[in-house]
C-alpha positions in Angstrom: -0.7 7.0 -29.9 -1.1 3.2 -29.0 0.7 4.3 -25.9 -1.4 7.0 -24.6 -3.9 4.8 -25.2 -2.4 1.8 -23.3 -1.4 4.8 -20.3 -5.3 6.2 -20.7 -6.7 2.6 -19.6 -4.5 1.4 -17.4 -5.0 4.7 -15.3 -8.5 3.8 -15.4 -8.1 0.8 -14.5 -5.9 1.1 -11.4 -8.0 3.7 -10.5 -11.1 1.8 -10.0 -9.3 -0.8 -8.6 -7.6 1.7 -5.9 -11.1 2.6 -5.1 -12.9 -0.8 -5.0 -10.0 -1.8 -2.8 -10.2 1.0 -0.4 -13.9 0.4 -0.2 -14.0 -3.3 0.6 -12.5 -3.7 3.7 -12.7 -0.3 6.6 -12.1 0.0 10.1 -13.6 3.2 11.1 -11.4 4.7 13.7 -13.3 7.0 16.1 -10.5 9.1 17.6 -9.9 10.6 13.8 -13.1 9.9 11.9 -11.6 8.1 9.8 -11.0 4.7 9.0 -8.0 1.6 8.2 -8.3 0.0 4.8 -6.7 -2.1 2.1 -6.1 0.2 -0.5 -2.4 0.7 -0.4 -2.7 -2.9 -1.9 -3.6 -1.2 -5.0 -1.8 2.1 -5.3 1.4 0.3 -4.3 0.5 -2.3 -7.5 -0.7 0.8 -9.7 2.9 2.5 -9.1 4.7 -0.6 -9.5 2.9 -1.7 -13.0 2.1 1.3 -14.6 5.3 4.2 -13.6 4.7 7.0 -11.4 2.1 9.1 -12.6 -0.1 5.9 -13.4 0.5 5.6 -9.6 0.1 9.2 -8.4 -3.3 9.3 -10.5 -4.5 5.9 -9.6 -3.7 6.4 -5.7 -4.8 10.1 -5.6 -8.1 9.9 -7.3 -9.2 6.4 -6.8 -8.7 6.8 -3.2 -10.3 10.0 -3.2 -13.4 8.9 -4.6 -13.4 6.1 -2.2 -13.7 8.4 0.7 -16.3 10.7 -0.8 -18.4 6.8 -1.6 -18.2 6.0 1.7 -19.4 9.3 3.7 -15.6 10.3 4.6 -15.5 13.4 1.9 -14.3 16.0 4.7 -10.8 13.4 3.8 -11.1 14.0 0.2 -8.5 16.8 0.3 -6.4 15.3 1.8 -6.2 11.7 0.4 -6.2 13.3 -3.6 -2.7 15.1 -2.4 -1.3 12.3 0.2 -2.1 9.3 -1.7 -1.1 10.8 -5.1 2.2 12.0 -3.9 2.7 7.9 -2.2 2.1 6.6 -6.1 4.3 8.9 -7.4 7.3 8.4 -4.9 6.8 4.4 -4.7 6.6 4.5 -8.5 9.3 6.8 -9.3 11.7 4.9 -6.8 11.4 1.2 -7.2 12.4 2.2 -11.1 16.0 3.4 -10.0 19.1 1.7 -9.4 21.6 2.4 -6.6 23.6 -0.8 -7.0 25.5 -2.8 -9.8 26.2 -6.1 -8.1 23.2 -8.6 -7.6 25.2 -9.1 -4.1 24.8 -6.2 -2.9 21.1 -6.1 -4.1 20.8 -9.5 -2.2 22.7 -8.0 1.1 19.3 -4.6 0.6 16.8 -7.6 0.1 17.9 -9.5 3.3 18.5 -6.0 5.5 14.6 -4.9 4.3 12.9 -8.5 4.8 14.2 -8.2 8.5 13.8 -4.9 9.1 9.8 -5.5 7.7 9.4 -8.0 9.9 10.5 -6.4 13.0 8.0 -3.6 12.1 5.2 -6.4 11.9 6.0 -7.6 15.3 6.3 -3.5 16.9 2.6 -3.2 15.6 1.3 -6.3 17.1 0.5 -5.5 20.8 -1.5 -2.8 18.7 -4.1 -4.5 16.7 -5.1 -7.6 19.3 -8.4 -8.2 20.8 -11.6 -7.3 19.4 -12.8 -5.1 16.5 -15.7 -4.1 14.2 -15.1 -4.0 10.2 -17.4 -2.9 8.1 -17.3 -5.4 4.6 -18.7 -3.8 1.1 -17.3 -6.8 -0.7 -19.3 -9.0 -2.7 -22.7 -7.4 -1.9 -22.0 -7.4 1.7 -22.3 -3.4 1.4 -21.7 -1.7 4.7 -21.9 -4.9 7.0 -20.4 -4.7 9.8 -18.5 -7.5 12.0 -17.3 -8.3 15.5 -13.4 -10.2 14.9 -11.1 -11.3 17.2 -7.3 -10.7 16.2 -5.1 -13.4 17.8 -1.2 -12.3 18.4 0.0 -14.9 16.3 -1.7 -14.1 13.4 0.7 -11.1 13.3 3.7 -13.1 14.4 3.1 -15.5 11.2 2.6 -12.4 9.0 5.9 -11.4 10.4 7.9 -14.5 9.7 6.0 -15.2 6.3 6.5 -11.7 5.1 10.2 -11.7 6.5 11.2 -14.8 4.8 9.6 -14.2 1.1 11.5 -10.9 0.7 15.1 -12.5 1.9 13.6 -15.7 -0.2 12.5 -13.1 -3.4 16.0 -11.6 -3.1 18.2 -14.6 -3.8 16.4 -16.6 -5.8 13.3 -14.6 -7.6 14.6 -11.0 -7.9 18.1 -9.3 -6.7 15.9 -5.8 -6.8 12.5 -6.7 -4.3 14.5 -5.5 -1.4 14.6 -1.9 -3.6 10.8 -2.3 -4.2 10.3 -3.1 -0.4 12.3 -0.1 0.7 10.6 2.2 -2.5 6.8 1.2 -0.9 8.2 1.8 2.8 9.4 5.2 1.9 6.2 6.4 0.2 4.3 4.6 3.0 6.1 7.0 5.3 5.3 9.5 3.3 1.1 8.6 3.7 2.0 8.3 7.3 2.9 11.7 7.7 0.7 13.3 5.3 -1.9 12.1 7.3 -1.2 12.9 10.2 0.0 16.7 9.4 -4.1 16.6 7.7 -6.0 15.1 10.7 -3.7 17.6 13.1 -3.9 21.3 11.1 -7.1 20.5 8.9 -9.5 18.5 10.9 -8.3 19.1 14.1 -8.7 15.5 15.8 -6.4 13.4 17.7 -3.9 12.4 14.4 -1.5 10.4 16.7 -4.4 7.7 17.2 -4.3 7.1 13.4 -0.5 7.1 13.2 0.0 2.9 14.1 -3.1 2.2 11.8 -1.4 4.0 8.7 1.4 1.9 9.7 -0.4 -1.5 9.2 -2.1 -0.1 5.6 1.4 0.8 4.1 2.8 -3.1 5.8 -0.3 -4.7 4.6 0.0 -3.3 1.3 3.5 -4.2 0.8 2.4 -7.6 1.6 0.5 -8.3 -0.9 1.3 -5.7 -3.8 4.7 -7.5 -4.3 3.9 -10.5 -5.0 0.3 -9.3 -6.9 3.1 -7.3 -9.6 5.3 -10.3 -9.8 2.6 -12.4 -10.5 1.4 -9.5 -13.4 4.8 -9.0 -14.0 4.9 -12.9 -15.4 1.2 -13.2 -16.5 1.0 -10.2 -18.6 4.4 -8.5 -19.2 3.4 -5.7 -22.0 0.9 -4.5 -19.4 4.6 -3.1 -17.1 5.9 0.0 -18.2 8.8 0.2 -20.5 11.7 0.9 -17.9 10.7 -1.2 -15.6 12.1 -3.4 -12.9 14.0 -6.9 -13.9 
């Protein structure tokens, strides 16, 4: 019983939190009608901390409900099945084990900390120049701003992002490279999900979107591995039983 309970809330929980996320930051996307966001941040921590149907719940509805929030419902669909199924695969995968030597674990953490960094610098020539995002974080609801996004910022991200998952590998955790690779795969998963929605369901222009689901799944991976380490420390009996080491 004092499982299901602990289960009940943390679901509730991550799924709030999925949703807050996805709301805070967006950058609507014309071509699609629909629109970039932070969110991934969140299902990606939800799988990684709570197992894979914490994760396929959290991600599924919590994102769902963001979109209906935000006046993007005609996505609804599509985000409860795509984002559901990316918690459940990221969640189900970082918890297995393909290896029994922390070398070669080390050898998959170096291998996916350049391989992420690459795909930083692909999507760079992307996402440069100016753009509007529209802030509901801390009262700022629906403001909208005019940034600039410099190259380097993305080279940096790229370097910083590269180095902490070779860094993570050798000296934090053997395994991150396995989480990396877990999130990229589920992130692949959202890519094409969405893009199979926008294309049969909606009927727009899904290849526009394609690079922009790109950046949330790299984004998210980001910051959701360091956000669960950091959990992973501060509060262990929160992590579900079965967990990574």
């Amino acid at each position: 019983m004092k499982a299901e309970a602990r289960a009940v809330s943390l679901t509730a929980m991550f799924t709030a939190l999925v949703c807050a996320f996805t709301i805070s930051i967006q950058l609507y996307i014309p071509a699609t009608r629909g629109y970039f966001n932070v969110g991934e941040v969140m299902v990606y921590t939800a799988a990684l901390v709570g197992g894979p149907f914490v994760g396929a719940f959290a991600g599924g509805v919590g994102s769902m409900l963001a979109d209906i929030a935000t006046g993007f419902a005609y996505y609804a669909p599509g985000t409860l099945v795509v984002k559901g199924l990316e918690g459940l695969i990221v969640g189900w995968l970082a918890r297995q084990r393909l290896f029994r030597t922390p070398r070669a674990w080390r050898a998959l953490s170096t291998a996916i900390g350049v391989a992420v960094g690459l795909a930083l610098l692909s999507i760079a020539p992307i996402y440069v120049g100016e753009a509007s995002l529209t802030l509901s974080l801390l009262g700022l609801w629906g403001q909208e701003l005019q940034l600039v996004i410099q190259p380097w910022a993305w080279y940096l991200a790229a370097a910083i992002t590269a180095i902490l998952i070779v860094y993570a590998g050798f000296r934090v955790d053997p395994n991150v490279g396995w989480v990396a690779l877990s999130i990229l795969l589920g992130g692949g998963l959202m890519v094409l999900g969405y893009f199979i929605y926008e294309q049969v369901f909606l009927g727009v222009a899904a290849i526009v979107e394609v690079p922009f689901n790109v950046a949330q799944c790299l984004v998210g991976l980001m910051a959701s591995i360091p956000l669960y380490k950091a959990i992973q420390a501060a509060a262990p009996s929160l992590i579900e039983q079965g967990t990574l080491k």
